[in-house]
N, C-alpha and C positions, 0 to 999 in steps of 0.2 A: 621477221624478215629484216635482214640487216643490206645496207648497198655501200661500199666502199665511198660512193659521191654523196650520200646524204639524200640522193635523191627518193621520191615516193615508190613504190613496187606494191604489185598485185602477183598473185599466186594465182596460179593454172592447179589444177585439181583433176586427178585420172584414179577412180577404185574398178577395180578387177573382182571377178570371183577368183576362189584358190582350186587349183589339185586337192587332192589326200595330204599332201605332206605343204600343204601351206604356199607351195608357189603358187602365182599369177597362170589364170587360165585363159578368162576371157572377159574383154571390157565391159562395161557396165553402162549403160545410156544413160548419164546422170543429171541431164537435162530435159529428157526427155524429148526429145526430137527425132527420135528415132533412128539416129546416126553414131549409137557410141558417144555420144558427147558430154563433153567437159563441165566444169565450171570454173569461171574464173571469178577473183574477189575483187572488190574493190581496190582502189588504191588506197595504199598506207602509209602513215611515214614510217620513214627507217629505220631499225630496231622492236616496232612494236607485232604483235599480231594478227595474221590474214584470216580472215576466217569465210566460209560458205555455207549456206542452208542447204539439204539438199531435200526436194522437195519429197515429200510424203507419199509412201508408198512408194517409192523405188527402191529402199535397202528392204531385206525381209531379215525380220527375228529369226535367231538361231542359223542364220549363214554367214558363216567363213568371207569377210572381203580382205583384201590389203588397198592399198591406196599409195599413192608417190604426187610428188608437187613439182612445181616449175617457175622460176619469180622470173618476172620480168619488170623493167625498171623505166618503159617508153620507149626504149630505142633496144635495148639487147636483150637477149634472152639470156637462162642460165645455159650453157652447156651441157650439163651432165642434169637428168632427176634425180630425185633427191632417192633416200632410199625406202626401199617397199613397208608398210608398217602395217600389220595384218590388224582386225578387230574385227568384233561378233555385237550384233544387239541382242540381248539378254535379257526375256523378262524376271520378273523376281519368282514369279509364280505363273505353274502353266496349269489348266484345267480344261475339261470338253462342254459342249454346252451341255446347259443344265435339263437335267434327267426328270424326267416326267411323272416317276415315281418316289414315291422316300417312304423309309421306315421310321426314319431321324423321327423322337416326339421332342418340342424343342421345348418342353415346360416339363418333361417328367425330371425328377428328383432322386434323390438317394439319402436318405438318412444319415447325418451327422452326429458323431460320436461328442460327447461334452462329458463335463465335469466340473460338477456343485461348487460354488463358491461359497455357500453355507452349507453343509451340511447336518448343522445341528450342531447343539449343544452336547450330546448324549451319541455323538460320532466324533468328537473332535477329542479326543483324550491321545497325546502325545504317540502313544503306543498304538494308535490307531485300535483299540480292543474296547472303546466305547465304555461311557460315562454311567455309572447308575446312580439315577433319582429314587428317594425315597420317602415315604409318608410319615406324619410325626407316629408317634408309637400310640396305641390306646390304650384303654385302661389294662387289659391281660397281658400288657409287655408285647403287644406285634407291632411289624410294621411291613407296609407291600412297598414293593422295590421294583423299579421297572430299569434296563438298560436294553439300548441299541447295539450291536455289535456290526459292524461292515463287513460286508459281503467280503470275500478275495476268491482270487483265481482258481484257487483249489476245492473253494467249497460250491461247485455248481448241482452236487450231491446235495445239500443243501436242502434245496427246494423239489419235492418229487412230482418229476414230469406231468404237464396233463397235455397229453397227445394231443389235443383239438382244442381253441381259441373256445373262451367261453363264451356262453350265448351272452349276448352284448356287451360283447367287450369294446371300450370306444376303439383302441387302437389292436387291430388282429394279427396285425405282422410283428408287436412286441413279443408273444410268445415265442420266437425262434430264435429270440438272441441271446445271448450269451448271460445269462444270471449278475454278474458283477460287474454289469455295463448300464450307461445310459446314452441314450440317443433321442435326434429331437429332429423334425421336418419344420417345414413354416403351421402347419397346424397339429402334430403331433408329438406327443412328448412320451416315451417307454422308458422309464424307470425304473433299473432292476439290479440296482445296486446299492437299493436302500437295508439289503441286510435283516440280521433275525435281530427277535426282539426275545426279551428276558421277562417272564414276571413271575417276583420271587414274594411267596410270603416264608415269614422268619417271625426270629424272637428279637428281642431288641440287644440281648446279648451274644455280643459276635463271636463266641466261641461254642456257640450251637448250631447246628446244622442247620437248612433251611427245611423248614415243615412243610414246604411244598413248590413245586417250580412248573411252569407253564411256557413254553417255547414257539413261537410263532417266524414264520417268515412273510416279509412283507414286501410289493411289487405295487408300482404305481404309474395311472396314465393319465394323461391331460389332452383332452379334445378339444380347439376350436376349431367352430366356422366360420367360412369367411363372408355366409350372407346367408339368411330367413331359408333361402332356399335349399341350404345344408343340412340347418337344425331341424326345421318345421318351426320356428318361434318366430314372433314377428319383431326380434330386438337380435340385437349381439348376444352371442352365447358362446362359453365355451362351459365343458363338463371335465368333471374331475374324478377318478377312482381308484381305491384304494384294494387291494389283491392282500388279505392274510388268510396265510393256511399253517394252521395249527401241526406243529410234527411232535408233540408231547403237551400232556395235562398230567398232572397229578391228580389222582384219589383224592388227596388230602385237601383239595383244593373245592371237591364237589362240581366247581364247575367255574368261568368265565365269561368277565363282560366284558366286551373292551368299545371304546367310544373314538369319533374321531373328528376332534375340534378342530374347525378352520377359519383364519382369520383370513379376511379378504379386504386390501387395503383401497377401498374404491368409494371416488364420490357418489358414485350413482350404479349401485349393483343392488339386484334383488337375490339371496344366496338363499335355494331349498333349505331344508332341514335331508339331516342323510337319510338314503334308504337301502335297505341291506337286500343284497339277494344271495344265494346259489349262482353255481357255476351252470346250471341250467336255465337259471332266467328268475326263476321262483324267489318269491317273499323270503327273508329271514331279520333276526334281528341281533346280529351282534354276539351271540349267544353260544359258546360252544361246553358242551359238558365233558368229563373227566372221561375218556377213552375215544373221544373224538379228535383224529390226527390223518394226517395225510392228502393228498392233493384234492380229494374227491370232498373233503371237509372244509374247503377254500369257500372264506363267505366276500362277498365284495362288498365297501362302502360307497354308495356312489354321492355325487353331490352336480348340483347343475349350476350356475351362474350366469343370470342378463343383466347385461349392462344397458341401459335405459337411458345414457346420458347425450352430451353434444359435442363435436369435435372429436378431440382423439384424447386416449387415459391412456397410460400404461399402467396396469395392475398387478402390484405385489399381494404373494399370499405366503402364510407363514403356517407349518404342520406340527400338530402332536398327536401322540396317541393316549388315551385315559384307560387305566385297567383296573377292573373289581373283580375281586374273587366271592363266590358266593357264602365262604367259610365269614366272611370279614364284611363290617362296613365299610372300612378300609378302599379309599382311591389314592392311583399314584398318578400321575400324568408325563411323559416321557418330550422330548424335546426333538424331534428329528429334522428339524431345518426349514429353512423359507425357499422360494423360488429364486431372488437373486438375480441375477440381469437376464441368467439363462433360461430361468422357466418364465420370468415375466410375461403376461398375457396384456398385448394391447390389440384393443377395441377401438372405432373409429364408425363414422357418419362421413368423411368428406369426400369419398370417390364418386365422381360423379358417372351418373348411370349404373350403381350398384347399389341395393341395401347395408344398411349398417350391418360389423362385422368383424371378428378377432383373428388372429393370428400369433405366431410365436416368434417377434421379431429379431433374436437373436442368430436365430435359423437364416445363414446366407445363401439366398437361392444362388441357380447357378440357368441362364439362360445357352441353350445351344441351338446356335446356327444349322439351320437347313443346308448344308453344305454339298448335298445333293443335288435339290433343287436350285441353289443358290450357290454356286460355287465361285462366281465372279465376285461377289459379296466376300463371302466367308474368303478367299484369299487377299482380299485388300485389308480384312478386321487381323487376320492370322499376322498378316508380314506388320501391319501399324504395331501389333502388339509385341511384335519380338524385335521391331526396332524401339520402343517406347518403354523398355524396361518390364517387359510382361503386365502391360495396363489392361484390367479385366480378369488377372488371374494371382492366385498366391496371395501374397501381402499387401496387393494392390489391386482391389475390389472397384468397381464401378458405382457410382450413387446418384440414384435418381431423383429428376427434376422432377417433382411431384407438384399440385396444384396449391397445395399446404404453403408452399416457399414462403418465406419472409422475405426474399428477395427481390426488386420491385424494378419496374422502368422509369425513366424520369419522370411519366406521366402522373406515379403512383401506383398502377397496378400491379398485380405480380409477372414476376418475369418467367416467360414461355419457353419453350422449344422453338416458336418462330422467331421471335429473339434472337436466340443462339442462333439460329442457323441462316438469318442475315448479315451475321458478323463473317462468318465461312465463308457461305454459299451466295454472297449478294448476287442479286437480279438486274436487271435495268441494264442502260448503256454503259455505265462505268463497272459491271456486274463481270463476274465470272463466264466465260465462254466455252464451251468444248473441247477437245484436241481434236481434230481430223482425224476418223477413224474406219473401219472395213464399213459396208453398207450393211454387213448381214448381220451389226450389234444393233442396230434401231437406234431409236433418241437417247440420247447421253446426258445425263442428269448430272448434277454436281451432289456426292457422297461424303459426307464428314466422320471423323474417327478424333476426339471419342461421338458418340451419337447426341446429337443434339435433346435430346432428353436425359443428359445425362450434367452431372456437376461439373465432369472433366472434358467438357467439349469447349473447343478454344473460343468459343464463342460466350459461355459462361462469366458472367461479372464477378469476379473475386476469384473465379477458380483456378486451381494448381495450372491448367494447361491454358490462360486466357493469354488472346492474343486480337493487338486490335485490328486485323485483317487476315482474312485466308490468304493472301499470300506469302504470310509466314508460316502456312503448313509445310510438310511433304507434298510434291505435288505428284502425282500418279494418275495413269488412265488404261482404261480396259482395251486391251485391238486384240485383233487378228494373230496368232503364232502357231506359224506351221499349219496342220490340220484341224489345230483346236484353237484357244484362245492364251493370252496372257494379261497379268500386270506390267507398267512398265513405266518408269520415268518420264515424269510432262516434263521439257527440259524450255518451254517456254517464257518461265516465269526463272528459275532456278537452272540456267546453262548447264551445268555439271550436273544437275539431277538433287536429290536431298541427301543433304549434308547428315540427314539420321539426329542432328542436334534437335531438329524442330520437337515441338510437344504436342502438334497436331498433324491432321491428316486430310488432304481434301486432294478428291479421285475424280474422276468422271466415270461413271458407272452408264451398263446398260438400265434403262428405265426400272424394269422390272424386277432387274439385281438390285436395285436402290430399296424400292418402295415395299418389298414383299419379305426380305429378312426377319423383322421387328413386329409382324403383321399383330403376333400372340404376344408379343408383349404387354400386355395389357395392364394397368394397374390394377384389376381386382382380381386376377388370377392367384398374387400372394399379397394382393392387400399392398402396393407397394406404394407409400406415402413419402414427402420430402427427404432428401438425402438418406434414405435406405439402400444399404447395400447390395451390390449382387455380382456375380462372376459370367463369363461371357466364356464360350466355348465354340473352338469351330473344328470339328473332328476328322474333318477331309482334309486335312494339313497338319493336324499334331503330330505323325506319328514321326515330320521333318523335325532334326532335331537342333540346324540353327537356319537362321536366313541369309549366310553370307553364300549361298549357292541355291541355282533355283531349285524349288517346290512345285512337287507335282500332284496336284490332287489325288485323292485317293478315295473311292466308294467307300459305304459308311450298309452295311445289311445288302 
């Protein structure tokens, strides 16, 4: 507001609703007096800006106003109003109340595709066409020879089908996948792209043919649980097993042993000796003789492993295989690789309110939002996360506050979730307050994004998104829009709304959209200990593919 005399001026304030085509229809009571009425601003000096509140619950989300002004200076008015200037309030995201039913399971999983960082000594030959080990020669000039060869995409021939999961098998969904894959859960590992193996006896002079070859193909699974009440053991357990099925012996060879040494790098584990079965279930021992070939000739090695210790281990193991032919005394031992970060098995005591318990921490769960039931939820985590650089998803995983933390309060203790979410969410008279909002959302809780259990909640000491007050978040709150509901800019704290710079998030939520999200979150669902990773999903908004326009929720089954 500028005045030619320097003097002070306040602005008059008139919003209209519009026609179809954006003119002025009819005035708007924006005082609420029931007359059509105005608002006028304070006095200002001259040159700076007039501004008005208008009070809450008189403009409504998703309608069409214009609005025009009028300054006056004490003694004159303007002449003419100023010109009409249309505007809409816009939630970010619209949704209905939430639905009474769901299908959403917000802990089931999907198997993750991986690949060996060790795969052996006796797989890692340049050409990928695998290493062969050989034994010294004996006295009549022999020596057995063993080589790995890797799986490829062309050989799922290979290995001949066995139409049904054998009888205990740890992992029964590995049978359906693909031969020259492996994949791993937080407690399962399907390995089927360890490839055939070689066992060659010969003469020690290499321009003689081999006097006999034995050909195997081998498949591997690794079981933990995540607590007594999985395995039947009253300790930490995971089990291990080994799938070879012979598709050729040699005559010459009479027959075959093969053995299967496992090195388990652990301070406190009690490791069976192996025991061989049948594809049926039945006894066997390693043993296959000269015409014994084909999927129905598949012997399994199994092995079990308790860990009996305190705290948390993570356990490396390292695999070979040992072959004798019954022609020879003759042993060769083959080198097929260690577990490496991806198969590492860690076991653990520190959850509280669960038994000791393993898992396969490599494996990033992936947590989804009830977006059904929870939709006011899941559209405030959807929009933080697509203004926040996709935090929760992709190359930027979420990592939980776990009870383990070395993270501590000045007290000394370790540092909590209520921690966090006093930095956010404070309470009290200088605490964080509500927005005014419809009656039919109930009590309005204060909501943080990232979630106060988590490393990257702004509340977190040393972490990426710490901030020493929630009102350095986005600020956002749940109302009324239209026939259903929206998010929508708290412009209390932040006049313009958020600037999208912030690295945190704090909403006012209905009670029940706050507190029942995370309900299954649980740490000993994947065992999930101090900064362990995990991805966050809300399916009733992804299918929007940016957030610079609103989001409409979308059923999910």
């Amino acid at each position: 507001m500028t005045d030619a005399d320097g003097d002070t001026v306040n602005e008059t304030f008139q919003v209209y609703t519009t026609n179809a085509d954006g003119t002025p229809k009819a005035p708007v009571d924006l005082d609420g007096s029931g007359s059509n009425g105005v608002l006028v601003s304070p006095y200002v000096p001259s040159g700076s800006e007039a501004k008005v509140t208008v009070p809450y619950g008189i403009l409504k989300p998703g309608v069409v106003y214009t609005f025009r002004g009028s300054a006056y200076d004490g003694s004159l008015y303007e002449t003419v109003w100023s010109p009409w200037a249309n505007f809409r309030i816009d939630p970010y995201v619209t949704f209905p109340a939430p639905q009474t039913s769901s299908s959403i399971d917000s802990v089931a999983q999907k198997a993750q595709e991986i690949f060996r960082s060790d795969p052996g000594g006796n797989l890692m030959a340049p050409d990928s066409g695998g290493k062969q080990k050989c034994s010294s020669a004996d006295d009549a000039g022999h020596k057995l020879c063993f080589s790995f060869t890797p799986a490829k995409g062309n050989d799922a021939k290979m290995r001949p089908s066995v139409r049904t999961a054998a009888a205990g098998d740890l992992v029964p969904w590995c049978e359906d996948e693909p031969y020259d894959h492996s994949y791993i859960t937080r407690t399962d590992a399907c390995l089927k792209s360890l490839g055939s193996g070689n066992l060659i006896f010969a003469s020690t002079d290499e321009s003689d043919p081999p006097l006999g070859i034995a050909t195997f193909n081998f498949e591997q699974r690794i079981k933990a649980y995540r607590n007594k009440g999985e395995s039947g053991s009253d300790f930490a357990e995971f089990d291990q097993q080994l799938f070879i099925t012979p598709t050729h012996i040699d005559s010459a060879l009479q027959g075959v042993n093969l053995y299967w040494p496992i090195t388990t790098h652990c301070s406190s584990c009690d490791v069976t000796s192996v025991r061989w079965t049948n594809l049926d279930g039945g006894i066997n021992d390693g043993r296959w003789e000269s015409g014994e070939e084909g999927a129905y000739a598949t012997q399994i090695a199994n092995v079990t492993t308790k860990w009996t210790g305190t705290g948390k281990e993570g356990i490396t193991l390292d695999w070979n295989v040992r072959g004798q032919v019954d022609v020879s005394d003759l042993t060769v031992t083959s080198d097929y690789g260690s577990s490496g970060p991806e198969l590492t098995v860690r076991c653990d005591d520190t959850i509280a309110g669960s038994a000791p318990g393993c898992v396969l921490p490599y494996f990033t769960p992936t947590y989804t939002v009830d977006t059904n039931k929870y939709p006011a939820a899941g559209a405030y985590y959807w929009l933080m996360q697509n203004k926040s650089g996709g935090l929760g998803t992709g190359d930027e995983p979420l990592h939980y506050l776990g009870r383990d933390t070395t993270v501590t309060r000045p007290d000394g203790a370790p540092w909590t979730k209520d921690d966090s979410r006093k930095v956010v969410c404070p309470t009290g008279s200088s605490g964080w307050t509500a927005h005014v909002t419809d009656s039919s959302l109930g009590t309005q809780t204060c909501d943080e994004f990232a979630m106060a259990t988590t490393h990257e909640s702004g509340g977190f000491p040393g972490g990426p998104n710490q901030v020493t007050s929630g009102d350095k978040c986005a600020q956002l709150f749940v109302d009324k829009s239209g026939s259903g509901y929206g998010l929508f800019a708290d412009t209390r704290i932040a006049v313009n709304g958020p600037s999208w710079s912030e690295t945190c998030g704090r909403a006012g939520m209905p009670s029940t959209q706050n507190t029942g999200p995370f309900n299954l979150l649980q740490p000993a669902t994947w065992r999930l200990l101090d900064n362990d990773a995990f991805y966050l999903s809300n399916p009733g908004f992804e299918h929007c593919t940016s957030a610079s326009t609103t989001c409409a929720w979308k059923k999910i089954g």
